[in-house]
N, C-alpha and C positions, 0 to 999 in steps of 0.2 A: 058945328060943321054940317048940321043938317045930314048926316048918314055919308057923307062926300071921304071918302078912302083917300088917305096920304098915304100914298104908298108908292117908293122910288121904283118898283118893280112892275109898276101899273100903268097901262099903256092910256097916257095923258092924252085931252082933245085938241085938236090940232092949235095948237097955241107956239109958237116956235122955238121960243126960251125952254116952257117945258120938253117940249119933242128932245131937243137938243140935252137936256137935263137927263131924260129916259135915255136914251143913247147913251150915253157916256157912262149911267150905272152899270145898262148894261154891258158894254166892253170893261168893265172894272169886274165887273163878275167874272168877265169869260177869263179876264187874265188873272185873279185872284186862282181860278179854278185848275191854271197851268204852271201855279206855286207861284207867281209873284206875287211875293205879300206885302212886301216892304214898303213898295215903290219908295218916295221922300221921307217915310219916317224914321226915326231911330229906333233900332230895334230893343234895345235896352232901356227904353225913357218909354217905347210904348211898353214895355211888360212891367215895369215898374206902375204902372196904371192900373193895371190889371190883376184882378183877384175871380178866381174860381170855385164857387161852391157847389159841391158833393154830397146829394142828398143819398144816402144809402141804408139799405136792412138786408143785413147777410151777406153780405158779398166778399167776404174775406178771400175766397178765388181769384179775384179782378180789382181791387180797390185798390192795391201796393202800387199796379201798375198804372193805374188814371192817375193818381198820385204824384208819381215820379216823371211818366207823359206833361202834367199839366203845369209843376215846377218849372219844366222846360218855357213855359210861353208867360206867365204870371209869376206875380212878385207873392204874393201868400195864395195859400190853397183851403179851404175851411171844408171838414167832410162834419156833415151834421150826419151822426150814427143814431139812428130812427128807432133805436131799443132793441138793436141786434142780439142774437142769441149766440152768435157765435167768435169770431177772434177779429171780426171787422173794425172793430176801435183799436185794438195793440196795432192791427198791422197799419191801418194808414198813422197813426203817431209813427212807428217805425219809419215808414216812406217819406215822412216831414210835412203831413198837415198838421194843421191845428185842430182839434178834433172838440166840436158840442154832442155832449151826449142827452140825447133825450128817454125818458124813462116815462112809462111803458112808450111802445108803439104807436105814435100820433098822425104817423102818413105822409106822404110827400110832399102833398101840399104845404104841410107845417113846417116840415122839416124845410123849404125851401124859402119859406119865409122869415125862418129865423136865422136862417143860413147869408139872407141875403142882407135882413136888415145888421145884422155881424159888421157884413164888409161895406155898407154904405155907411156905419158909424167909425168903421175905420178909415174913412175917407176915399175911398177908389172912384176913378170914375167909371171903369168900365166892371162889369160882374156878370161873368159867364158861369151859368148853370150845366153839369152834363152829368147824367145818370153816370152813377157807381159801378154798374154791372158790366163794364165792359165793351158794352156793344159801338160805344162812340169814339171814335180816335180822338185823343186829345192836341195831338200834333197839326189838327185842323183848326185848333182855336185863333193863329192867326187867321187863317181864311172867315172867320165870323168876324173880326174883332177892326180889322180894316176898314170895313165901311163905315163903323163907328168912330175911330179914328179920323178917317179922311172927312167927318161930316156928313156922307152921305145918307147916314137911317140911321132912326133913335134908337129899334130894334131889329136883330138879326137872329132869323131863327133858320135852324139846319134842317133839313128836311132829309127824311128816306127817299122821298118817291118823286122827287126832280131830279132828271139827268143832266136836263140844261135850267138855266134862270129860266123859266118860263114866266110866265107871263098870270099873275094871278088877277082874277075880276071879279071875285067875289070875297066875302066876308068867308067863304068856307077855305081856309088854307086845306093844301094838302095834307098835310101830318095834324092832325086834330090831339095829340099827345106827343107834343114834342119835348125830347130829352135832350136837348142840345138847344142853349142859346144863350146870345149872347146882349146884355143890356146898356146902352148908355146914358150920360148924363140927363140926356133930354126926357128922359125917362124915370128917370129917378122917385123924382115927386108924384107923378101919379104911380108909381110902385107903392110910393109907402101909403098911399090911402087902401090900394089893397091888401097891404102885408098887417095891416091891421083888422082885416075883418075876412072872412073866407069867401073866395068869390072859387068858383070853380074854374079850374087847371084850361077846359077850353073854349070860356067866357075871356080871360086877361086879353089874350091876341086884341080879339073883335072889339071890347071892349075900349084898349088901347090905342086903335085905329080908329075909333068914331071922337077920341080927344084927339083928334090933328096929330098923332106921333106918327113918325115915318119906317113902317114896319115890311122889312125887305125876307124875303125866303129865298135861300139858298140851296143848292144839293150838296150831301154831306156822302159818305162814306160809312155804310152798317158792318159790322164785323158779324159774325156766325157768332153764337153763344156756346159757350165753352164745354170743351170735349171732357169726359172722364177715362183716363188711360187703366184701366184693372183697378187695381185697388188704390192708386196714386191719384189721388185727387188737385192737385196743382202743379201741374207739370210744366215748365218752361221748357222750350228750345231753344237753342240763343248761335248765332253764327257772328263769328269776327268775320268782316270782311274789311276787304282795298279792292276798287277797282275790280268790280266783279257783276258790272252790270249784264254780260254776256248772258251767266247761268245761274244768276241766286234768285231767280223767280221761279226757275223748275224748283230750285229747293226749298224756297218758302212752301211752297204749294204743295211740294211731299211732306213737308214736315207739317203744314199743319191739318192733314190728315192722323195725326199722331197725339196734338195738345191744339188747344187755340190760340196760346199763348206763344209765339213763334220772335224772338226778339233780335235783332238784326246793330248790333255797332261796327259802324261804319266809320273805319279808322283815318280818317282825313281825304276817302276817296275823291279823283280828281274826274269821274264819270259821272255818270246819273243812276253810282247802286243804291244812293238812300233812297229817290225816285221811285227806282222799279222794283225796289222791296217794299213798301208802303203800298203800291200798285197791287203786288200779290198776296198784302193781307199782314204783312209783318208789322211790326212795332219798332220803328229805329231809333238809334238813341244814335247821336253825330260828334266826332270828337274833331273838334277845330281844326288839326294836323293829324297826318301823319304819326302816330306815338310806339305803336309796332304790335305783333301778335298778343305780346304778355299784358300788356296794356288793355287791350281790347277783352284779351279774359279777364283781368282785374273785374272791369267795367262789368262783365258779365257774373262774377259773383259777387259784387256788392249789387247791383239792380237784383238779384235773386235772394240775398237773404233781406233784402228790404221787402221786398216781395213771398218773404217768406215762404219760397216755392219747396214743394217737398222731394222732387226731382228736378235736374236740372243733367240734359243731355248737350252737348256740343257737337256740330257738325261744321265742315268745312263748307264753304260759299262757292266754291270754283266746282260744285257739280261733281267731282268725284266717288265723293259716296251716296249709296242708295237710300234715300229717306227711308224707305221702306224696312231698311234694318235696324230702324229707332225702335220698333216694336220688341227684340228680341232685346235688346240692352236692357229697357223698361222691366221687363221680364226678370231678368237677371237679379236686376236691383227688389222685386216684389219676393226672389226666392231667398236674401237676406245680405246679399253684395253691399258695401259701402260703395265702390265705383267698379265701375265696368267698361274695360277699354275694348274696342271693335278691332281685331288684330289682323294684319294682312298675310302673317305668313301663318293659320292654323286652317289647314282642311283644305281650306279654299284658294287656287291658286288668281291674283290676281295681276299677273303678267305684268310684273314689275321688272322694269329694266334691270341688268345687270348693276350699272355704275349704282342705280339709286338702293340698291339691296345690299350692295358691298358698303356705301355710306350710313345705311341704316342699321346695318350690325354692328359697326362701329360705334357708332353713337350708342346703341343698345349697351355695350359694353362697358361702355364710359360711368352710362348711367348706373350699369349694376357697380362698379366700382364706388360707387358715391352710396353706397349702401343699400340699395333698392335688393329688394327679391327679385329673381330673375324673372323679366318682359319680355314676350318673343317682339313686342311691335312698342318699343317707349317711344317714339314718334306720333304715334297715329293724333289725330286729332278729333276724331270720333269717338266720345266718352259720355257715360253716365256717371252722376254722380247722387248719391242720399243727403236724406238733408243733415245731417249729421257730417258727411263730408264736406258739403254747401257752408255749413257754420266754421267748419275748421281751416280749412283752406286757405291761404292767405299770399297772394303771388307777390314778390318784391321783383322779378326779372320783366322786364319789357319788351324784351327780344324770344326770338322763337323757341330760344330754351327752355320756357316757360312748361313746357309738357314736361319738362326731366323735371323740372322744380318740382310742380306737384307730386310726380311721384315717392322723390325725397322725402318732401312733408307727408306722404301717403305711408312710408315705411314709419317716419317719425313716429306716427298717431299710433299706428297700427291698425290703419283702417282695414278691412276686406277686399280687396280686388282682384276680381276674376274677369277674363279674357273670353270674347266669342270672335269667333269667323266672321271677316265680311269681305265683300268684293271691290274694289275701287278700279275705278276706267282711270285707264292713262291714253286714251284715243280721242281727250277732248282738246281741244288749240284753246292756250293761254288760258291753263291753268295756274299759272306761277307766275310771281311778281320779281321773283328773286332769281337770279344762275342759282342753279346746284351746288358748283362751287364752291361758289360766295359763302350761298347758306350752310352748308357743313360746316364748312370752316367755322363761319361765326358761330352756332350751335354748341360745336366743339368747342370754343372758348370759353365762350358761357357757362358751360358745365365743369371743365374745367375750373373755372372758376368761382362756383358754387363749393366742386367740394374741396377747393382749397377754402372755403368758407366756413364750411357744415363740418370738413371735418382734417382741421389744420395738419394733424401727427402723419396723416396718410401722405400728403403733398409735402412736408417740409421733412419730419421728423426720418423718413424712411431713406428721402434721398440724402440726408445729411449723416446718417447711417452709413451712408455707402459709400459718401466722399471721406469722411474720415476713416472708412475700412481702410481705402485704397493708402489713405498716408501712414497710418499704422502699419500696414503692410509691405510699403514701400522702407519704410524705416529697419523694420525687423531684417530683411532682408540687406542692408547696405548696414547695419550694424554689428551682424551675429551669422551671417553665414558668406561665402563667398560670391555671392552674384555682384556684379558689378557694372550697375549701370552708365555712368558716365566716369571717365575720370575725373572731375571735382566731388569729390567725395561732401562737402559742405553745400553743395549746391543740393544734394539730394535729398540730405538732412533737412536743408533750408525748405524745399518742397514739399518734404513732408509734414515739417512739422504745421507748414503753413495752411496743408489739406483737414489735417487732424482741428486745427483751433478755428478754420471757415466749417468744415462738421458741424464741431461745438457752440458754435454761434447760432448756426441755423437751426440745430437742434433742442438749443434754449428757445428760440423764437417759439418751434413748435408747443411743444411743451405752454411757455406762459400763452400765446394766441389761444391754445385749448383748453386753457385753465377760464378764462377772461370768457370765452364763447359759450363755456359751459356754468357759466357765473350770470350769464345774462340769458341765459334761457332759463334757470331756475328763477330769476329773477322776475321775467317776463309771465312765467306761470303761474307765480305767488300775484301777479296783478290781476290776472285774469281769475282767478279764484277769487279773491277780493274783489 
């Protein structure tokens, strides 16, 4: 090639086919950069192409999460663990890579190379490389992996320090250590004459571009490297959202003053919050539809104990609560709390309407009935929680009752939970997805029928109690003293007796349903022990 740069990024000599070629990469950049990723392809048949390799040493903070990020865009994931000293191989095994360990410490370089020669012996065409430590979003891997798709460039590398495609004319790329990129087929074969011999990290580019490959730089998106909250060294944030592109960028952005790790599911929104959560630093995970609040916390403690996070706070997306009081929850939990709910009605008054306080003491009520220690606030949706809580916790509700569930399970375990003050604004417009209503009621049913779940004798047993008082009652008196309710004396008998044997019925249901419930949680515990 005589030193001659193939490079779709590079402003070609007035030739008009190329001119025309240059063009059109660049408008594929500009709309790559505005989330079109797809355009013609299949989204599913390109990630099936696609495998990502993880070169990493120590990053058990940030590895769960590139992990479970890059699952999302590629069919296998490979973290080559570079002779970590720390919990770096458990956790991405946990997350679902395939994990090579290398023993001692051999470098990136190495680690990258036998990371990569892995998945071109497992056939991929495409193999994107992105640092362990966090710092890269892996939700950008379509935006690298398009051009390689569409044909346009054999290599695609992400760069820090272009805001637009610019325009590169030299051999000197901008990022001279780049942790993000992505490889295709046309590239392959001269890969592997380097993965066999050590060429240095920012010779490959230069070198690769003087063999005719068409190596494209793109701008990529840096994340801040990761906060230490006191003595909690892996802190998650995590916010369910719908529809909430309004105000969950003020709260990404208070909350991740709090952890770096700020994770955002995005319950089938029908706006642009996965968008403008990603925009302010979040990490979103997207669920196809619609599935409802319990769902979206599921989501949020399985990504956290995959991520083996050591705390794990939850805030609501609709801007009501103050980032700012993640600090004191955190807190809470260092002083020995298993979970810690943020409560509206202690100290602090935070001018909650009448209707919505009369609805939330009810519900409180409900829930302590269902066996809970008394909650001044079992709604709030503001909580920490230990990782000890994080492991135990298991939601089966989908609906917004999901908060009384946990607490259920929270009595079950006998975890620790302690209550602090906080403030929530109800002066913001379209905060709520849901009527008031609507939602109590459903709420109320839900738990309702939780603890005709949790705890059958209370729901069947008591009321069946009280239907057969009445026929017993009814009998004694039309048999042995003179009250006399109707003149059909057989008709009363017939009532009664028929109160006393629907009782008896309902009252064996309870009974076996709580024998059966409590047959299957002993059950369930002897599995979990084994």
């Amino acid at each position: 090639m005589n030193g001659e740069i193939n490079n779709p990024l590079l402003l070609p000599n007035e030739n008009p086919p190329e001119m025309l070629r240059f063009l059109h990469c660049i408008n594929r950049v500009l709309e790559l950069k505005k989330g079109e990723y797809n355009h013609n392809l299949d989204e599913n048949l390109a990630k099936a192409e696609i495998a990502t390799v993880i070169p990493a040493y120590n990053e058990e903070l940030t590895i769960g999460m590139v992990v479970l990020l890059s699952l999302q865009h590629s069919s296998r994931v490979i973290v080559v663990d570079d002779g970590s000293t720390d919990r770096t191989n458990e956790i991405a095994k946990l997350a679902g890579a395939e994990v090579i360990q290398l023993d001692p410490n051999k470098g990136k370089a190495f680690a990258l190379r036998i990371g990569i020669n892995h998945a071109r012996d497992l056939g991929y065409h495409i193999i994107v490389t992105i640092d362990g430590n966090g710092l890269y979003n892996p939700n950008e891997i379509p935006y690298l992996t398009t051009l390689l798709l569409e044909n346009e460039a054999d290599i695609v590398i992400g760069t820090r320090f272009l805001r637009n495609p610019d325009i590169v004319s030299s051999y000197v790329f901008t990022d001279k250590y780049p942790g993000f990129v992505a490889y295709g087929d046309g590239a392959h074969d001269l890969l592997k004459d380097f993965l066999c011999r050590a060429v240095p990290q920012t010779s490959v580019t230069r070198i690769l571009t003087e063999k005719g490959l068409r190596v494209a730089e793109i701008p990529i998106t840096v994340r801040k490297k990761e906060k230490r909250t006191g003595s909690l060294k892996n802190v998650v944030i995590a916010l369910p959202a719908y529809n909430e592109e309004k105000h969950i960028a003020d709260v990404v952005t208070g909350a991740l003053q709090h952890a770096n790790t700020v994770l955002v599911v995005d319950d089938g929104s029908t706006d642009k919050t996965a968008e403008v959560a990603e925009e302010a630093g979040a990490i979103v995970i997207k669920h196809p539809s619609n599935q409802g609040y319990g769902a979206a916390l599921k989501t949020i403690f399985s990504i956290s104990r995959k991520m083996d996070a050591e705390a794990l706070v939850t805030i609501d997306a609709d801007g009501q609560h103050n980032p700012s009081d993640i600090k004191n929850l955190l807190k809470k939990l260092e002083n020995g709390a298993d979970v810690v709910i943020g409560s509206r009605f202690l100290e602090i008054s935070s001018m909650i309407p009448i209707y919505r306080r009369f609805g939330m003491k009810l519900l409180d009520l409900l829930t302590t009935a269902a066996g809970v220690n008394k909650i001044t606030d079992s709604q709030s949706g503001f909580r920490a929680y230990n990782k000890k809580a994080i492991q135990d916790l298991h939601l089966s509700s989908k609906g917004m009752s999901a908060g009384s569930e946990i607490l259920i399970q929270i009595s079950e375990r006998n975890l620790n939970i302690k209550e602090i003050p906080i403030n929530v604004r109800y002066d913001i417009d379209d905060t709520s997805t849901h009527n008031p209503v609507v939602h109590g009621i459903s709420v109320f049913t839900d738990i309702f029928g939780q603890i005709n779940y949790k705890h059958p004798i209370v729901i069947l047993d008591i009321p069946a109690a009280f239907i057969a008082m009445i026929g017993v009652t009814i009998l004694f008196l039309t048999l042995f003293s003179d009250v006399q309710f109707i003149n059909s004396q057989f008709f009363v008998v017939s009532l009664s007796l028929t109160l006393i044997v629907i009782g008896s019925i309902i009252g064996m249901e309870g009974f076996i349903y709580n024998y059966y419930m409590n047959r299957t949680k002993v059950s369930k515990s002897e599995n979990i022990m084994e």
